[in-house]
C-alpha positions as CSV (number, residue, x, y, z in Angstrom):
1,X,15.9,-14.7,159.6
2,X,18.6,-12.0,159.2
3,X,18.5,-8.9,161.7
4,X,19.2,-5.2,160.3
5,X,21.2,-4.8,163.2
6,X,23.2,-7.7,165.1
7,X,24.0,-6.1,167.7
8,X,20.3,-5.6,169.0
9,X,17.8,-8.4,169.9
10,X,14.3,-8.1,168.2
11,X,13.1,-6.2,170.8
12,X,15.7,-3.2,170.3
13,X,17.5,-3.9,173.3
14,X,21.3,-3.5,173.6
15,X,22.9,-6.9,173.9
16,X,25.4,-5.9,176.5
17,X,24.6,-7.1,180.2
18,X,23.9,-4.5,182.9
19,X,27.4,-3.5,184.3
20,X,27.4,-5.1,188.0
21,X,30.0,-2.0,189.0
22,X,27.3,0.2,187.7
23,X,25.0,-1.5,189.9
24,X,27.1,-1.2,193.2
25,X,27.9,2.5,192.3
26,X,23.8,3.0,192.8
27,X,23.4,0.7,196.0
28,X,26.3,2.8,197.5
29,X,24.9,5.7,196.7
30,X,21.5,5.1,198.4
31,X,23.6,4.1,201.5
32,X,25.3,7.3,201.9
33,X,26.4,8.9,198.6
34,X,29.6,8.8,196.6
35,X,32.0,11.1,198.7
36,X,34.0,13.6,195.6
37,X,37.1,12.4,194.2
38,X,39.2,15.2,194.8
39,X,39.2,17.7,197.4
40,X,41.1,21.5,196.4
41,X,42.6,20.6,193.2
42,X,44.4,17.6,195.2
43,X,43.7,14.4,193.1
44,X,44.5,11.9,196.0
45,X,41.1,10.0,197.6
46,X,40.2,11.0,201.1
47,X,38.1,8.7,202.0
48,X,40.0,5.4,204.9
49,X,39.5,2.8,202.6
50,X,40.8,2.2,199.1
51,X,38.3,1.9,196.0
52,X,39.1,-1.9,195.7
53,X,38.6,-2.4,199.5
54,X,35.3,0.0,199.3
55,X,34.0,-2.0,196.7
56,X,34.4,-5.6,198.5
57,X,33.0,-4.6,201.5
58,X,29.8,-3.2,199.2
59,X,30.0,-6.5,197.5
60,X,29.6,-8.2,201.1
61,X,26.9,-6.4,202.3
62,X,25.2,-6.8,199.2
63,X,25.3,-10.2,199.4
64,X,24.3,-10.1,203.4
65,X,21.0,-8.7,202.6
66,X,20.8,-10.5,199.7
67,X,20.7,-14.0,202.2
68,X,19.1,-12.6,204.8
69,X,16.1,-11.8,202.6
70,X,16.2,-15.5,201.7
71,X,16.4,-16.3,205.0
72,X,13.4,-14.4,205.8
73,X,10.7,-15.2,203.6
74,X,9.4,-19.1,203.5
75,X,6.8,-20.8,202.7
76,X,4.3,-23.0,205.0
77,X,2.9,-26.1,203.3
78,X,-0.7,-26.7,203.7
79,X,-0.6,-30.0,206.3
80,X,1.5,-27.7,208.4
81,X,2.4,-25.2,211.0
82,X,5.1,-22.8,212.1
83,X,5.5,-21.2,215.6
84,X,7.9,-18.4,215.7
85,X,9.8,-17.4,218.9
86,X,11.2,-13.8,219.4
87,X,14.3,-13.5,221.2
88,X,13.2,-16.6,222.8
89,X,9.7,-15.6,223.6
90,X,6.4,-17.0,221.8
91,X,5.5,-14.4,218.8
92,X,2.8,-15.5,216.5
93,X,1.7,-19.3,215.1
94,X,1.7,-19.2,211.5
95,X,-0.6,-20.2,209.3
96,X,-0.2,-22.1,205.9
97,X,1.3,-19.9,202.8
98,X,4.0,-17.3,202.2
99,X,5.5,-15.9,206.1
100,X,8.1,-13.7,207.6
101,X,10.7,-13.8,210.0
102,X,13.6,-11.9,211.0
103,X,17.0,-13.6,210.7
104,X,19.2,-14.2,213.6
105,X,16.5,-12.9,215.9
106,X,13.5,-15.0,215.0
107,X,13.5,-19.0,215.5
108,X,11.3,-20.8,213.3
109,X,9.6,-24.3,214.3
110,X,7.5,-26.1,211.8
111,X,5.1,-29.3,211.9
112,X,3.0,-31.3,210.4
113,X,0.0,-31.1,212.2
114,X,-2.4,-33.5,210.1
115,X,-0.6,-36.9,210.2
116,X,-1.3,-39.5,212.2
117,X,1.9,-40.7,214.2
118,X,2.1,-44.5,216.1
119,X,3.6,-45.4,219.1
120,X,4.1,-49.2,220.1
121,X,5.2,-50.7,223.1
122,X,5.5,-54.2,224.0
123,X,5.9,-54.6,228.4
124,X,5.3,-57.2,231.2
125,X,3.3,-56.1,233.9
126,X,1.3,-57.5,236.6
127,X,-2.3,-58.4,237.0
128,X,-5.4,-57.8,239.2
129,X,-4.6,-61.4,240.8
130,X,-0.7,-60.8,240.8
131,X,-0.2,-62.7,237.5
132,X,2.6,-62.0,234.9
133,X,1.2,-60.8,231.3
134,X,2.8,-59.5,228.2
135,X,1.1,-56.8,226.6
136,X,1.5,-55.3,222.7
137,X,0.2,-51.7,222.7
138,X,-0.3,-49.5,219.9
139,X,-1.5,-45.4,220.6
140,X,-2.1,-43.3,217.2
141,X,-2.1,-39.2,218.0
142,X,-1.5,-36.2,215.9
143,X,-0.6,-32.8,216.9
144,X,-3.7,-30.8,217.9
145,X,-2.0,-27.5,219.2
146,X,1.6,-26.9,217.8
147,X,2.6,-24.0,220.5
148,X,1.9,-26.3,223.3
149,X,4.2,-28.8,221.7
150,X,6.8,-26.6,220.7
151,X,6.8,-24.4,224.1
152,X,5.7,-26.5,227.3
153,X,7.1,-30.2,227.1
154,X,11.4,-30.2,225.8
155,X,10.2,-34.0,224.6
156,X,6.6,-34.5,224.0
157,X,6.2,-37.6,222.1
158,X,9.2,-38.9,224.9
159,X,6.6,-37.9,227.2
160,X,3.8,-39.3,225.3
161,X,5.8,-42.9,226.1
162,X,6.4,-42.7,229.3
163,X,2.3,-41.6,229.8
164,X,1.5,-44.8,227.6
165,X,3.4,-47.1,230.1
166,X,1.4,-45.2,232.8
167,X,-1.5,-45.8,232.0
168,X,-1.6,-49.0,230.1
169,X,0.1,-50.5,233.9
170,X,-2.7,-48.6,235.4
171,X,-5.3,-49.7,233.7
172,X,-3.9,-53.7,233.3
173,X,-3.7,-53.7,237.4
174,X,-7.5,-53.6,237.6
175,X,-8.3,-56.3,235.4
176,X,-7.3,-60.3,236.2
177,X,-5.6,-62.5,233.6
178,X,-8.6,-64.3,232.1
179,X,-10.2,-60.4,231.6
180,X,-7.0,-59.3,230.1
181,X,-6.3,-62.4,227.5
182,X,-9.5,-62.4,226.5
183,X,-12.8,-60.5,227.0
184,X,-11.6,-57.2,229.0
185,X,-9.3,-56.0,225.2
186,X,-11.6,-53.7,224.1
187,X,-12.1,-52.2,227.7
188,X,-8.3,-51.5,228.6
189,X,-8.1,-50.1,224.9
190,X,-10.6,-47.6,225.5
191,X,-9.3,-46.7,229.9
192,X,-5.8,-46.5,228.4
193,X,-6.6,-44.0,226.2
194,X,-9.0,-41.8,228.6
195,X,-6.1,-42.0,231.4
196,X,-3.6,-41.2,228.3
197,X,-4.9,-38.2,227.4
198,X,-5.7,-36.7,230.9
199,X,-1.8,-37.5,231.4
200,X,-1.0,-35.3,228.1
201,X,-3.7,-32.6,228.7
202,X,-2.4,-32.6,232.5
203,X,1.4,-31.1,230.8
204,X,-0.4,-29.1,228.0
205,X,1.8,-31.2,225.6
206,X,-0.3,-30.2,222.5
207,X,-1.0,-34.4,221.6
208,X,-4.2,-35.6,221.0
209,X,-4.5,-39.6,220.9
210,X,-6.9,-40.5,218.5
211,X,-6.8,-44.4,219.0
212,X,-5.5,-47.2,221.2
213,X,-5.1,-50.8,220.3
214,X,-4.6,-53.8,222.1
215,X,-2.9,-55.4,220.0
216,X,-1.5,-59.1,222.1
217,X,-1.9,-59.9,225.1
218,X,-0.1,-63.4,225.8
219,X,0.7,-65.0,229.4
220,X,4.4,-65.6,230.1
221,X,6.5,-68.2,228.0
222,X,6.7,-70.6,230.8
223,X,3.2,-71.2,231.3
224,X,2.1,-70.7,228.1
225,X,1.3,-74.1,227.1
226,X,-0.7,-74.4,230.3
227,X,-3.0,-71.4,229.4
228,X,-3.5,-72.4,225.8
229,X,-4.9,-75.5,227.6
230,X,-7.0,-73.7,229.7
231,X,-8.2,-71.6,226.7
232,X,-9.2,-74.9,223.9
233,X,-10.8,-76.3,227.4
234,X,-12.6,-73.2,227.6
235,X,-13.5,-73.2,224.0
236,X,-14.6,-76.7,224.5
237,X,-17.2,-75.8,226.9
238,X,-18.6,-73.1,225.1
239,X,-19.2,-75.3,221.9
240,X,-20.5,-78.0,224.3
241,X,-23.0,-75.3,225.8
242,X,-23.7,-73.8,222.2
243,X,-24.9,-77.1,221.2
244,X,-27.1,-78.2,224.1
245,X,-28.9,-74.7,223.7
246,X,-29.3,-75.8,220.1
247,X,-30.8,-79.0,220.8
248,X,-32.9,-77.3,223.5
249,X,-33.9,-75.0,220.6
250,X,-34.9,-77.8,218.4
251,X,-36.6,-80.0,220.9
252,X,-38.7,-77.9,223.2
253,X,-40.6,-76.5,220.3
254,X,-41.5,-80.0,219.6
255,X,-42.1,-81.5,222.5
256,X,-44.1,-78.5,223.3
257,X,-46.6,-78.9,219.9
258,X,-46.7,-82.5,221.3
259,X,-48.0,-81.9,224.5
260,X,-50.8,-79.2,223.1
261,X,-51.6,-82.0,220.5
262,X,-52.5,-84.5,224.0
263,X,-54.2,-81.2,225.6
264,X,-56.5,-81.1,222.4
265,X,-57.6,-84.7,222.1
266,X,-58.2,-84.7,225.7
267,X,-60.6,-81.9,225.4
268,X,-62.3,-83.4,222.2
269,X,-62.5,-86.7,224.1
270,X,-63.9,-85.3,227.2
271,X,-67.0,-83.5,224.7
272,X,-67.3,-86.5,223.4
273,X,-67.9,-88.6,226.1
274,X,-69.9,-85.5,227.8
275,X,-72.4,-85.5,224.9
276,X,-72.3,-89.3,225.1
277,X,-73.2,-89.7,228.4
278,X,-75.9,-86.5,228.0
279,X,-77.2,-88.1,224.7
280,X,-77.9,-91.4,227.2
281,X,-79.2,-89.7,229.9
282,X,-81.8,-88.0,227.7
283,X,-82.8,-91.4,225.9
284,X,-83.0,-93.0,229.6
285,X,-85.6,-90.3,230.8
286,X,-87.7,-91.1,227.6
287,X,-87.5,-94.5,227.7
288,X,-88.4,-93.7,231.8
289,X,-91.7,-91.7,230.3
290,X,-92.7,-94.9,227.4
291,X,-92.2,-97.6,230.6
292,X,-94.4,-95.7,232.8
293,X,-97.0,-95.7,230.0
294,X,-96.7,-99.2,229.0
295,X,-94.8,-101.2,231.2
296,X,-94.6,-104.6,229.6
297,X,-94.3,-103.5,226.0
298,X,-91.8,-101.1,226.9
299,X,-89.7,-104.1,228.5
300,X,-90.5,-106.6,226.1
301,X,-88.9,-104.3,223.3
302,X,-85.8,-103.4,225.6
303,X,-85.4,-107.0,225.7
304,X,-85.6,-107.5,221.8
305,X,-82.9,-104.9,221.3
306,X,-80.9,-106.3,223.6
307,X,-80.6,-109.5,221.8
308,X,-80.8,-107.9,218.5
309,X,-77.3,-106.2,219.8
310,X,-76.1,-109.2,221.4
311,X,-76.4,-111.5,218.3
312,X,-75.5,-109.2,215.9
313,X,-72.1,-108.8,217.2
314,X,-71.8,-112.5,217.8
315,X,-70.3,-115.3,215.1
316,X,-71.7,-118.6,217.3
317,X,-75.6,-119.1,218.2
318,X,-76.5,-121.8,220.6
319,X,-80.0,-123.1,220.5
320,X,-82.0,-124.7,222.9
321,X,-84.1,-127.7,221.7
322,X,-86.4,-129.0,224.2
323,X,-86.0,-132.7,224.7
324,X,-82.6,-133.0,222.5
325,X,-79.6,-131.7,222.5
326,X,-78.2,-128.2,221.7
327,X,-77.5,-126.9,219.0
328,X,-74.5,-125.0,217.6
329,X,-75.8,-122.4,214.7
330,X,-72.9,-120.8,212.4
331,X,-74.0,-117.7,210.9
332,X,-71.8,-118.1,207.6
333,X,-72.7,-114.6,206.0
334,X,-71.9,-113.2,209.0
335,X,-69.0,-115.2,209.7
336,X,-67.7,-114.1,205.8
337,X,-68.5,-110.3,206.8
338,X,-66.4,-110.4,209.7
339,X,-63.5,-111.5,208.0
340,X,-63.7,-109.2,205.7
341,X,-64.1,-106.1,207.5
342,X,-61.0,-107.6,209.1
343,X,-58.9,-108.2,206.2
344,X,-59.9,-104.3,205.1
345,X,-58.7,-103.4,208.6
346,X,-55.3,-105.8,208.4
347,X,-54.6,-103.6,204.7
């Protein structure tokens, strides 16, 4: 596309740059004015300094304010904080976005305030019964309150060791060696950490400790062998205990429903014979009442019955011949229906 005039852009501007001496002349003349360049006809400049030197000392200060504007606006990202100090003395904590400060005279101290930071410290240190134990510890904090940490501690997170070692020594001097390998972790964890932050809190060092870990606890080198002993014999036990409560579990139950099972048929066998012995009592007091009525017939039939129950349950039958000898009677059907009652029995 061709241009009626080349010297223009589209817009109808001129293409020359802004002249930067045209620029000064107006930044020296809000300073103070432009003094007149002659004085009664006299063409000779009155002013101390020479035009070049005039204009390089404008240059300079142009450029002074120029960095001291940079210098003076910032920006604060959104995870963190700045605390400003005035000649030295706390001014204002500032809050995420574009801020302010004067150069030279304001001092500027900035933090993250959301991340979590991790100290770990690995120490010896004696026991409740005057044992040697190495400990791993682990402490995550975060800033909570960033003018405490900038203003009352030179070296919080230097302090924030030295408290650790504190209390974690503390804390491990109330607990024996078997508490401290093994089931009293989680309760140093959670001391160390209370005793921690009263430490910090104590200095107003602006830390807040979010977590402790314990994260080994292992008995000195030389007697480490030993102790692992100690703990597979301890292991040992507990399986050995685990499994007898098992087989408690599993055998009590049963020989429990055994024992009711005897309690039951007792019960059902003392009704029985109850209503047995009831059932002979009441035939006996009848029989009592048909005797007293007729004596004899009464005892004759007792008698038949008796025999009738006798024989009946008998596989021999002697009889008595008078004037011969005695003779042996074989029931055969009988004999044929005992044997096979028992051979239905035997099956």
């Amino acid at each position: 596309m061709n241009w009626e005039n080349k010297d223009k852009d589209p817009w109808g501007n001129q293409g020359d740059a802004p002249d930067f001496d045209e620029l000064m002349k107006k930044f020296s003349a809000i300073l103070g004015g432009k003094k007149s360049s002659s004085n009664n006809g006299s063409g000779g400049n009155n002013s101390g300094f020479t035009m070049p030197t005039r204009r390089i000392m404008l240059y300079a200060l142009f450029g002074l304010l120029v960095l001291a504007g940079f210098q003076s606006i910032y920006i604060v990202e959104e995870q963190e904080r700045a605390v400003i100090l005035r000649l030295g003395k706390f001014n204002e904590e500032q809050q995420p976005g574009l801020n302010f400060k004067i150069p030279v005279i304001d001092q500027k101290f900035e933090e993250n305030v959301t991340i979590t930071r991790r100290e770990s410290q690995s120490v010896s240190m004696l026991t409740k019964d005057e044992n040697i134990v190495d400990v791993t510890v682990s402490a995550q904090y975060r800033i909570a309150n960033l003018k405490d940490f900038v203003l009352n501690v030179k070296d919080p997170e230097n302090s924030l060791k030295q408290a650790l070692d504190s209390a974690l020594r503390h804390v491990v001097g109330d607990f024996t060696l078997d508490q401290t390998l093994t089931v009293g972790r989680e309760n140093i964890a959670q001391e160390v950490q209370e005793r921690m932050q009263a430490y910090l809190n104590i200095y107003s060092t602006g830390l807040l400790v979010q977590q402790v870990n314990i994260e080994k606890t292992d008995p000195p080198s030389a007697v480490k062998d030993a102790f692992d002993d100690v703990v597979a014999a301890r292991e040992d036990k507990e399986r050995l205990q685990n499994e007898a409560e098992r087989y408690a579990l599993s055998i009590v139950p049963e020989a429990r429903g055994q024992a009711q099972a005897r309690i039951r048929e007792a019960e059902g066998y003392k009704l029985e014979v109850v209503a047995n012995a009831e059932g002979e009592v009441d035939r006996f007091n009848k029989l009592l009442e048909e005797y007293k009525k007729a004596p004899i017939v009464t005892r004759d039939r007792l008698y038949l019955d008796a025999l009738q129950s006798v024989l009946s349950n008998s596989t021999k039958v002697m009889v008595d011949v008078e004037g011969g000898n005695n003779l042996l009677y074989l029931p055969l059907d009988k004999i044929m229906e005992e044997n096979k009652k028992k051979g239905d029995d035997d099956e």
